[in-house]
C-alpha positions in Angstrom: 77.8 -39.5 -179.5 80.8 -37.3 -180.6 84.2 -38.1 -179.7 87.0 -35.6 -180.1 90.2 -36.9 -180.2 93.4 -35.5 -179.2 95.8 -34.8 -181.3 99.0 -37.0 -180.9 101.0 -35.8 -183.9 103.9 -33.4 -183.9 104.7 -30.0 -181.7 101.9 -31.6 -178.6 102.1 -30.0 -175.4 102.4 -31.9 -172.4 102.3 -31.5 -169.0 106.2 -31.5 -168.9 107.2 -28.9 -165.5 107.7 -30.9 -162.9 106.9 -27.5 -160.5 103.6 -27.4 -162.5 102.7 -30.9 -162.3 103.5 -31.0 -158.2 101.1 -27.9 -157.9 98.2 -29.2 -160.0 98.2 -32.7 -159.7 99.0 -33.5 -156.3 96.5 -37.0 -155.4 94.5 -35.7 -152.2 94.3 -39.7 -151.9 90.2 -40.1 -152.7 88.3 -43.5 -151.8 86.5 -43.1 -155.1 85.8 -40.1 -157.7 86.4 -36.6 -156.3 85.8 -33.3 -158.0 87.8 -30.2 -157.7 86.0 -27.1 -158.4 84.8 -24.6 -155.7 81.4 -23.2 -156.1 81.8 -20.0 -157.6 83.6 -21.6 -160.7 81.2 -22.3 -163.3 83.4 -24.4 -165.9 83.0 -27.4 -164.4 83.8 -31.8 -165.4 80.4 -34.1 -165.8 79.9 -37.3 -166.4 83.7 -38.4 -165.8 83.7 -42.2 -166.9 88.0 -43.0 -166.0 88.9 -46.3 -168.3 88.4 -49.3 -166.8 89.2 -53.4 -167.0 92.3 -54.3 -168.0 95.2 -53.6 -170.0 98.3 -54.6 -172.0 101.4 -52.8 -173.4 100.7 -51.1 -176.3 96.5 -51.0 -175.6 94.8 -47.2 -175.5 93.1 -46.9 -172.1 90.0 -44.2 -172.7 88.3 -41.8 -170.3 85.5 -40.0 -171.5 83.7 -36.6 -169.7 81.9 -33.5 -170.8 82.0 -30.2 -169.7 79.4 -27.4 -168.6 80.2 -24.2 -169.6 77.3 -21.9 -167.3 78.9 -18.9 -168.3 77.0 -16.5 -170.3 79.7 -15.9 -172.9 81.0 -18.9 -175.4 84.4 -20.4 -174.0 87.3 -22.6 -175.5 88.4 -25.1 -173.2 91.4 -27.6 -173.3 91.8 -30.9 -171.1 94.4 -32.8 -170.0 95.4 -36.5 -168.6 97.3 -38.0 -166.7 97.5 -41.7 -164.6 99.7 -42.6 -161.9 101.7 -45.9 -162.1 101.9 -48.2 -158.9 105.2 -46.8 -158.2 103.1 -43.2 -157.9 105.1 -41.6 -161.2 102.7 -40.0 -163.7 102.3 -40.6 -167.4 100.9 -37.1 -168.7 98.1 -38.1 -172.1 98.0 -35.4 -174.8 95.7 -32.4 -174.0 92.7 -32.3 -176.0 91.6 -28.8 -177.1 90.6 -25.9 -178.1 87.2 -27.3 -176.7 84.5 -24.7 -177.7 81.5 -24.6 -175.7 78.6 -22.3 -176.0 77.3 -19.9 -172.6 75.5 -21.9 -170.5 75.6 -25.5 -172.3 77.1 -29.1 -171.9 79.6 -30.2 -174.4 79.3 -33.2 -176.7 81.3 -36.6 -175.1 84.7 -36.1 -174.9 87.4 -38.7 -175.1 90.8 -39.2 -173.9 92.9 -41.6 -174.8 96.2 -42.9 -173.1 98.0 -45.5 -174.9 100.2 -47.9 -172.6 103.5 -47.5 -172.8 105.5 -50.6 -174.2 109.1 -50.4 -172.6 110.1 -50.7 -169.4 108.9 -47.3 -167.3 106.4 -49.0 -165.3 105.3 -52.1 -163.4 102.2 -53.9 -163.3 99.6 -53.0 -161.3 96.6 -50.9 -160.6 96.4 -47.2 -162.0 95.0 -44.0 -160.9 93.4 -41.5 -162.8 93.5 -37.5 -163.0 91.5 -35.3 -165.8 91.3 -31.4 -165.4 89.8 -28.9 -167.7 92.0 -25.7 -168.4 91.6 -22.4 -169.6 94.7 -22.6 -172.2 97.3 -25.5 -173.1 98.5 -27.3 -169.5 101.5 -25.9 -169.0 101.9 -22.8 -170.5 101.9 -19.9 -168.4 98.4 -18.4 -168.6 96.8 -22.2 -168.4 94.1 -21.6 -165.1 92.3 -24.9 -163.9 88.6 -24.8 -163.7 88.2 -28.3 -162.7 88.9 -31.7 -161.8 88.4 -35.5 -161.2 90.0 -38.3 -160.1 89.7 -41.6 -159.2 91.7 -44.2 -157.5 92.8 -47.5 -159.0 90.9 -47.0 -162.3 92.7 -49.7 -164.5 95.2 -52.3 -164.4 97.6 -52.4 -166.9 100.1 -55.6 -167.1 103.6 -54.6 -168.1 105.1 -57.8 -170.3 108.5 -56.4 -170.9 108.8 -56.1 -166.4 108.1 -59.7 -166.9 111.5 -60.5 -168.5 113.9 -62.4 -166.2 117.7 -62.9 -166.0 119.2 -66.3 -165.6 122.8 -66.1 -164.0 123.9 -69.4 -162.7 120.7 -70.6 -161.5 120.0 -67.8 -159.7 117.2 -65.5 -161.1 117.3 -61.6 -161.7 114.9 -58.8 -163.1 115.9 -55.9 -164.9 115.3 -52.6 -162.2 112.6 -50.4 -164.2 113.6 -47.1 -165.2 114.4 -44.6 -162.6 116.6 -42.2 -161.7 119.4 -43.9 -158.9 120.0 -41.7 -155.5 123.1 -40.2 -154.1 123.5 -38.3 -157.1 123.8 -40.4 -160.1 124.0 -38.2 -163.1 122.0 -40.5 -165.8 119.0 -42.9 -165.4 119.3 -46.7 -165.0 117.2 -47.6 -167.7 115.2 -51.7 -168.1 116.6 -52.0 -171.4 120.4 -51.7 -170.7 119.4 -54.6 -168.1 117.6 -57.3 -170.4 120.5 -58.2 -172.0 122.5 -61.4 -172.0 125.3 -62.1 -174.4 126.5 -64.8 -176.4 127.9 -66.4 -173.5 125.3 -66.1 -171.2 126.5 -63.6 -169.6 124.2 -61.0 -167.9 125.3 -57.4 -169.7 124.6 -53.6 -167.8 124.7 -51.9 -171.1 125.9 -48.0 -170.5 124.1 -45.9 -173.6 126.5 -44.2 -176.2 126.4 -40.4 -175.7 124.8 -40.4 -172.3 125.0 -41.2 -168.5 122.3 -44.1 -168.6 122.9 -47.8 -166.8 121.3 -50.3 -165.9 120.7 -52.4 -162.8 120.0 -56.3 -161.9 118.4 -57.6 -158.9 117.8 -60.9 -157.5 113.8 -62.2 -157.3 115.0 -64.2 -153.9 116.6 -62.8 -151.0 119.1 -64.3 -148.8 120.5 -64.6 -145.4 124.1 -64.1 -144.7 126.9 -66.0 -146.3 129.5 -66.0 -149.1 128.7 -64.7 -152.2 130.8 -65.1 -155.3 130.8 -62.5 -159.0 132.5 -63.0 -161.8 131.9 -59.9 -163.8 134.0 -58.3 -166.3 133.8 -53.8 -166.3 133.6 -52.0 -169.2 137.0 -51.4 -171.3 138.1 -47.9 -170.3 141.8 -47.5 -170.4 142.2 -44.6 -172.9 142.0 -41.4 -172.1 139.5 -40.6 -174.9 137.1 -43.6 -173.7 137.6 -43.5 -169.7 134.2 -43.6 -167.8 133.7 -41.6 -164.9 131.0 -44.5 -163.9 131.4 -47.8 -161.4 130.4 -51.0 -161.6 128.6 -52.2 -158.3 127.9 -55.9 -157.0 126.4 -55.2 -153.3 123.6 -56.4 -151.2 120.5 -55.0 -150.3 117.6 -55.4 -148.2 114.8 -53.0 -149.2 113.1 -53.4 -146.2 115.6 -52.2 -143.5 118.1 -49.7 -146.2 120.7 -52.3 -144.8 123.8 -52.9 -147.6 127.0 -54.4 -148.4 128.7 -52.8 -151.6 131.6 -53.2 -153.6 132.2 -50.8 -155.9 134.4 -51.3 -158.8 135.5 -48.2 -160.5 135.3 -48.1 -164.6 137.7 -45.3 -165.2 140.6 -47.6 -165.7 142.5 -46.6 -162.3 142.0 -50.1 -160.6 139.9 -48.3 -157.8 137.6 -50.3 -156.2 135.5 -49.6 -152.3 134.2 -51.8 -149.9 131.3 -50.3 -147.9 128.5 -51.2 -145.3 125.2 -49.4 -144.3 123.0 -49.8 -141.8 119.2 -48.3 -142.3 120.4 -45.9 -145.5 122.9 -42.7 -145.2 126.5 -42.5 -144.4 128.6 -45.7 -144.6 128.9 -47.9 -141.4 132.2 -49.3 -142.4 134.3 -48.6 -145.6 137.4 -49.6 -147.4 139.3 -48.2 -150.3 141.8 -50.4 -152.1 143.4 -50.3 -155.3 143.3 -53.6 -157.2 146.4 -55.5 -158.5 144.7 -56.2 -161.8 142.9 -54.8 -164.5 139.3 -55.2 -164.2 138.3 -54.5 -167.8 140.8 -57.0 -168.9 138.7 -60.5 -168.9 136.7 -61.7 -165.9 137.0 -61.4 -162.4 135.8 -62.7 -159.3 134.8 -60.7 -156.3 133.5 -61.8 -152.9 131.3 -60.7 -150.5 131.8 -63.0 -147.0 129.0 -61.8 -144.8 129.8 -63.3 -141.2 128.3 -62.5 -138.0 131.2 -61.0 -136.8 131.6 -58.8 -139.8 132.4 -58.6 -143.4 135.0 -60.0 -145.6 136.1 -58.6 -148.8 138.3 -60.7 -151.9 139.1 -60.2 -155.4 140.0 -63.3 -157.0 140.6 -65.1 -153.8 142.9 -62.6 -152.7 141.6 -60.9 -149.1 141.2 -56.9 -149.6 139.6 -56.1 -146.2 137.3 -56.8 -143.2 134.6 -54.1 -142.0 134.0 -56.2 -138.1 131.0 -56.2 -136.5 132.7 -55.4 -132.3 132.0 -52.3 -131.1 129.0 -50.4 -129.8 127.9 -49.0 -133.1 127.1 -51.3 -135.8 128.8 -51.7 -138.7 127.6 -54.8 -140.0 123.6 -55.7 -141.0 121.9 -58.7 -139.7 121.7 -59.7 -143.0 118.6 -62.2 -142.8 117.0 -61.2 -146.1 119.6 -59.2 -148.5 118.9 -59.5 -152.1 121.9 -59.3 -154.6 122.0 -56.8 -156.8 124.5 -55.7 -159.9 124.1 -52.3 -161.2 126.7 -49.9 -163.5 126.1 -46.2 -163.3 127.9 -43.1 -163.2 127.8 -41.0 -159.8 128.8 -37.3 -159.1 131.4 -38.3 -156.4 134.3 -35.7 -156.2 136.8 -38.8 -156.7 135.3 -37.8 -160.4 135.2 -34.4 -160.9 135.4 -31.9 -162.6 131.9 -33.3 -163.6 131.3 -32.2 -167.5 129.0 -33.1 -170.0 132.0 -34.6 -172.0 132.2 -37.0 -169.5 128.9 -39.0 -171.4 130.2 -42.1 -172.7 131.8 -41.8 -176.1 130.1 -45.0 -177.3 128.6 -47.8 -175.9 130.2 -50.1 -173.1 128.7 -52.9 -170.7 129.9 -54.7 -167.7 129.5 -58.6 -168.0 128.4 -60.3 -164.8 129.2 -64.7 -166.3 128.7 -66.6 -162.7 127.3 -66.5 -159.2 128.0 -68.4 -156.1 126.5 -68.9 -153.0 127.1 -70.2 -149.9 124.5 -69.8 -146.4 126.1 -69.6 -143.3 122.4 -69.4 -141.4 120.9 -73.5 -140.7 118.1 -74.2 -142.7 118.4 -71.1 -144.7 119.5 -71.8 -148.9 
């Protein structure tokens, strides 16, 4: 048996527009393998075998195939892979080609390899597979797809580094894997600016040098309603060559419902800071803007979040800022029976920051400093 390898060195192609991969790609959800071509297209995938069993960070995860030219004339063929995470985002393989196959014969065993990434862009779990044959490079203009195959939960690939968690005052965290945040944000929270602890203890949301990129925490336990206490410490931003147009957040969340209570502390060095509810996603419920009477770059803070069932109670260091009630027809206020905590620092496209520029990156690197958490349950029986 042959194998052809792709090539992984410099100047690869890869399946890189986002339009392109959306039109090509798109899972039609089989139980087990499915094939692509119509009849009349005589290029077409045999003998797909997707990789299989198990695998860890940094292992290469190889499908093999071969391909039937029953043309009269001698093609070249290129093939490309991809696998889709258990989040659904693809990981695009390098193509392998110029594949050349004779009029009307099978090619020799082709594999394709896919090494697993070792960072942070994915979470443990089962895998799917898509390979495709093409009549030029994937992605380039011309490129016309003869054929495909796919095949559902191929592989499972363990992630170590999603493994990594965060102790802040007894209370457990997880770094959020990479991803781009809604409502705008104009970077990427990113795992590594989230596994970081200083020499403190301290959790750290690390905020990149020359870039918009975060980081987020969030709690492995949820928890009913209460009072919950942060001590956290933003990111030094008081001159006007260094000011962030980026917030610190401390808020609950419950995944399941959209349901949240935020506060938002602004790291632009204008003592800013918003109190906010929602209630199944969208538009706020209930919201507060306040200006603080302190700097919040300058040594630790604490903030609090009292979460009553007649509404919410804002503080910054014991000091009430504001109360969003729960009275009235429409609510304002979520039930709050299984909220998880969540820490995150990130820079939005809010008009309160504009205008929006690419200067606005961070000239270096900063991070916000979350040093102790309290809780208290207001529900019986609940902890």
């Amino acid at each position: 048996m042959i194998i052809i390898f792709a090539d992984t060195r410099g100047g690869r192609v890869r399946f890189l527009t986002t339009a392109f991969i959306f039109a090509a790609f798109l899972f039609a959800a089989p139980l087990f393998t499915a094939h692509g071509a119509s009849p009349d297209v005589l290029v077409k995938i045999k003998g797909f075998e997707p990789a299989s069993g198990k695998f860890n960070c940094g292992d290469i995860a190889y499908s093999s195939l071969s391909v039937k030219n029953s043309h009269d004339d001698t093609l070249s063929v290129w093939i490309g892979k991809s696998v889709r995470d258990p989040e659904g985002k693809w990981h695009d393989a390098p193509y392998t080609g110029p594949v050349t196959i004779a009029g009307g014969a099978l090619s020799k065993t082709i594999a394709m390899p896919w090494r697993v990434p070792d960072d942070g862009s994915f979470k443990s779990g089962d895998f799917s597979e898509r390979v495709a044959v093409w009549s030029a490079p994937p992605g380039t203009r011309d490129a016309r797809r003869y054929d495909f195959a796919d095949r559902e939960k191929a592989f499972y690939a363990f992630n170590r580094n999603m493994e990594k968690f965060i102790n802040i005052s007894g209370f457990e965290f997880k770094p959020t894997p990479d991803c781009l945040k809604p409502l705008g944000n104009r970077g990427r929270l990113l795992w590594k600016n989230a596994a970081l602890t200083d020499k403190d203890g301290s959790a750290l949301l690390k905020i990149t040098a020359g870039t918009f990129d975060g980081g987020e925490l969030e709690s492995v336990k949820s928890f009913s309603r209460g009072r919950f206490d942060a001590v956290i410490k933003t990111p030094e931003s008081k001159l006007s060559v260094n000011k962030l147009k980026s917030v610190t957040g401390f808020f609950l969340f419950d995944p399941a419902t959209e349901d949240e209570i935020t506060i938002e502390i602004f790291n632009d060095g204008s003592r800013r800071i918003w109190f906010s509810t929602f209630i199944g996603g969208g538009d706020p419920a209930g919201h507060i803007e306040a200006v603080l009477d302190f700097d919040p770059s300058d040594g630790f803070h604490t903030y609090s979040i009292s979460h009553q069932d007649s509404g919410v109670v804002f503080y910054a260091d014991s000091r009430l800022i504001g109360t969003i009630s729960g009275e009235g027809q429409a609510p304002k206020v979520p039930r709050g029976e299984n909220m998880k905590i969540y820490f995150n620092s990130w820079f939005p496209s809010w008009k309160e920051f504009r205008p929006l520029e690419n200067g606005d990156a961070a000239c270096m690197s900063f991070a916000t400093a979350i040093k102790e958490i309290k809780y208290k349950s207001l529900t019986p029986g609940r902890k």
